[in-house]
N, C-alpha and C positions, 0 to 999 in steps of 0.2 A: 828598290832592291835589285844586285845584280841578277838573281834567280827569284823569278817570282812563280817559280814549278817546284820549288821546292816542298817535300814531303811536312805537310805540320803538324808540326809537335808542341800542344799548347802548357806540354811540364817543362819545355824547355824555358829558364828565363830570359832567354838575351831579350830585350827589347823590339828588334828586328822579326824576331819568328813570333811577336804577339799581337803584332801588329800587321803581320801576314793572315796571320791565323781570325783576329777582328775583320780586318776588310774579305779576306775571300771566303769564310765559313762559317764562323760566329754568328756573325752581322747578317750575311746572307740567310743563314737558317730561320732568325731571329722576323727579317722580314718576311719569308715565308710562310710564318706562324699563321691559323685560323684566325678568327674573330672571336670567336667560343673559347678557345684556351690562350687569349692576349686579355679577355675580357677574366677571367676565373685568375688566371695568373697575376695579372695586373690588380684586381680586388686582393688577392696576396700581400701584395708590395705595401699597398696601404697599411692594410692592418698589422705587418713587418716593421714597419716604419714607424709606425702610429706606438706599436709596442714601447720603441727604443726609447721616443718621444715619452710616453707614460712613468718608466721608471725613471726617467732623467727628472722629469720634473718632482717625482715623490725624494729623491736623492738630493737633488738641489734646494728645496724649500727651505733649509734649515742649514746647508752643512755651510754656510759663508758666517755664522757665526762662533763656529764650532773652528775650523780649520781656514778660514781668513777666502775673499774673495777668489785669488788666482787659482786656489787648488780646489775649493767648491768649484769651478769651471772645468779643472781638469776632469775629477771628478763625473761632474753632469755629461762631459763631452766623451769619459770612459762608457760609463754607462749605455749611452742613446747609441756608441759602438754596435751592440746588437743586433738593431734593427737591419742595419745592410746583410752583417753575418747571414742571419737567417733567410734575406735577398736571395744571395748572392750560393750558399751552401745549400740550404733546403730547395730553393728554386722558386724564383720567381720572376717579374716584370716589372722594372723599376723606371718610372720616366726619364730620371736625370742619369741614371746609366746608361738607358735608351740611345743617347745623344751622341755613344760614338757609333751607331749605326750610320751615321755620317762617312765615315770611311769606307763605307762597299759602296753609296752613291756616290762621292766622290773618285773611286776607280770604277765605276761603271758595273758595278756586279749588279745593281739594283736601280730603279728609276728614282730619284728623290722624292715625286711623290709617292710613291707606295712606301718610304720612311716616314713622309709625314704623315700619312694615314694612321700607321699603325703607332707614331706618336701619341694621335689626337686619343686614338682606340683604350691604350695606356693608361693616357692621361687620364681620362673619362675613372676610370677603373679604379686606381690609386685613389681617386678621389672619394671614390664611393667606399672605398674599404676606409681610408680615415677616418672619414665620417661619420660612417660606423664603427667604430673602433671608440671613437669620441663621444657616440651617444652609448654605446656601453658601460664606459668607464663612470659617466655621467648618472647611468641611471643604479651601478654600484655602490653608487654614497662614499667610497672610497676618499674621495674625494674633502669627504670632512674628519682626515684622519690627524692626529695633532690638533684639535680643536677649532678644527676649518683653514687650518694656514695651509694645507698640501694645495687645496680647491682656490684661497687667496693668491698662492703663487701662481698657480695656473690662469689666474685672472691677469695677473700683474705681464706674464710671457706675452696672452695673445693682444694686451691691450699696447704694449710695448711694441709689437709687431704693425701692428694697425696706421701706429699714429710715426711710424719711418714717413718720409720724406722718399719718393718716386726715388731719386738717385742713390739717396742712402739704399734704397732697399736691389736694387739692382744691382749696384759694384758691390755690395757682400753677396749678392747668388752668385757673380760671376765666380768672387774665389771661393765658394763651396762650391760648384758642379767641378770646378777644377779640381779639388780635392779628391771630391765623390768617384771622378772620373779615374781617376789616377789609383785608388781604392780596389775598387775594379779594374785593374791595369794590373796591379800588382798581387790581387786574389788569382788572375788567368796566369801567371808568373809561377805560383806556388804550389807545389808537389801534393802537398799532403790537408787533412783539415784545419790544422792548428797551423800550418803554414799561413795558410787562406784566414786563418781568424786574425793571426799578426798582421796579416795586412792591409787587412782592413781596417783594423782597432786603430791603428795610429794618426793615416789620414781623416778617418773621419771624428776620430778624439781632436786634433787639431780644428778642424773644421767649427764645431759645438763650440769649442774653451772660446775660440775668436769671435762669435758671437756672428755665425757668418749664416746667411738665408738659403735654406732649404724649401723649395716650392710645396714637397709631399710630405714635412715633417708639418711646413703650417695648416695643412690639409686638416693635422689633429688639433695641433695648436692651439689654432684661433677657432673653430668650431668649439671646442671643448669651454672654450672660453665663455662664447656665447651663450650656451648653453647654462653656463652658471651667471650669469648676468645678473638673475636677478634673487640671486643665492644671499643666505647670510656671509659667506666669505668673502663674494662681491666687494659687498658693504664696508665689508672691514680692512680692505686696501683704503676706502677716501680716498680712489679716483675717479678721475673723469672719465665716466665710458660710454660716452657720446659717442665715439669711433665705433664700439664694439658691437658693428652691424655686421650682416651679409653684402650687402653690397660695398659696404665700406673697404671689407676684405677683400672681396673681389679685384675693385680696382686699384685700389692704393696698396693693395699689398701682392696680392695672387699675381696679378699681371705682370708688374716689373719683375717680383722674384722669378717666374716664369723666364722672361727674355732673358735675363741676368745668367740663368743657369744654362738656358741653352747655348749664350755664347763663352759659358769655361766651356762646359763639356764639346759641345761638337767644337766650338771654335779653336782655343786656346789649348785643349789635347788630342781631339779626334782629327781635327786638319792639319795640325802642326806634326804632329808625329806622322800620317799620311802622308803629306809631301819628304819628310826626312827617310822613313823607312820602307814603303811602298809605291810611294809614286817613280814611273820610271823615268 
């Protein structure tokens, strides 16, 4: 930027002052956060996420025979919309939004480890609210509503998840944290609530329809999945769910979605827009 003193104003949309506003105060505050309230805030995000994740899948079960594959996806991808909303509006700590705290350690406001720290802190956190979130839903029976097909399709999501292929599952994180990222880009852009709900609805609607890998949405996911495993709904998909382990998640899935998403978000919008509109 030619002025990088200048006064920020994070209602302003130009591009330029949100990206001033990310690298010098945002981001900076963000890293300064405690452990105690990255940890409460971060257990947030999960169950946030996990939410959007919950009704996408009760919406989805059924609507692709009703309303044809493409718009059941718009659909499931309107819905799981929420989850960020509530992120991003009620307040919380999102890992894959996390990711353009990138931008103050790349201009120097912050060391990059104390980003990665409070990554890992995050991450930790998210995890544990999906999971719980996932053994809630789990232990509601909900799950066997429609005659077991809501608890079969949620089998059918995490065991679909599992059995990606490392590259498959890593070039879809990278265009969802891009999105994700850009969601949150465009919520710090917007004036009002319903501004902030438009604009997140859209990228992350795109995101869901395109069938693209969210690290802290499989958090519920594939947990939830496992946990019905050995459910009558299971059974009545007739798959293979030899995958449908913890560790299996972990690495064949958790990990590369992880890289994946860290390099849209820091990479491909937190560095890329930092070199264009803040770096000097």
């Amino acid at each position: 930027m030619e002025n990088r003193n200048v006064n920020v104003n994070v209602d302003c949309k130009t591009p330029a002052t949100i990206a001033d506003a990310l690298a010098n105060s945002i981001c900076v505050q963000k890293t300064n956060a405690s452990i105690v309230k990255l940890l409460i805030l971060g257990f947030f995000a999960g169950v946030y996420i996990s939410f959007g994740a919950a009704i996408a899948t009760l919406v989805g079960h059924d609507a692709a025979k009703y309303v044809g594959v493409g718009i059941a996806k718009l659909l499931i991808g309107g819905v799981f919309s929420v989850g960020l909303m509530l992120v991003v509006i009620a307040g919380a700590e999102l890992f894959t939004g996390n990711n353009l705290m990138t931008m103050s350690a790349l201009d120097g406001k912050v060391p990059a480890h104390r980003v990665l720290n409070k990554w890992v802190i995050v991450y930790i956190a998210n995890f544990v609210g999906a999971v719980f979130l996932a053994w809630l839903m789990y232990r509601t029976n909900l799950w066997k509503g429609n005659a077991g097909a809501v608890g079969a399709f949620a089998v059918k999501i995490a065991n679909g998840k599992v059995n990606l292929g490392f590259s498959e599952a890593f070039f879809r994180a990278i265009l969802c944290n891009w999105l994700v990222c850009l969601a949150v880009w465009l919520a710090i852009a917007s004036r009002e609530v319903s501004g902030k709900i438009l604009a997140i609805f859209f990228p992350i609607m795109t995101f869901v329809a395109l069938g693209f890998e969210h690290c802290v949405a499989n958090m519920y996911f594939v947990p939830l999945g496992i946990f019905l495993k050995g459910s009558a709904s299971a059974a009545a998909t007739g798959l293979d769910l030899s995958n449908l382990t913890w560790s299996v998640f972990l690495v064949k899935n958790l990990i590369p979605v992880t890289l994946g998403n860290i390099v849209g978000g820091a990479g491909f919008v937190a560095s890329l827009y930092w070199y264009v509109y803040v770096k000097k």
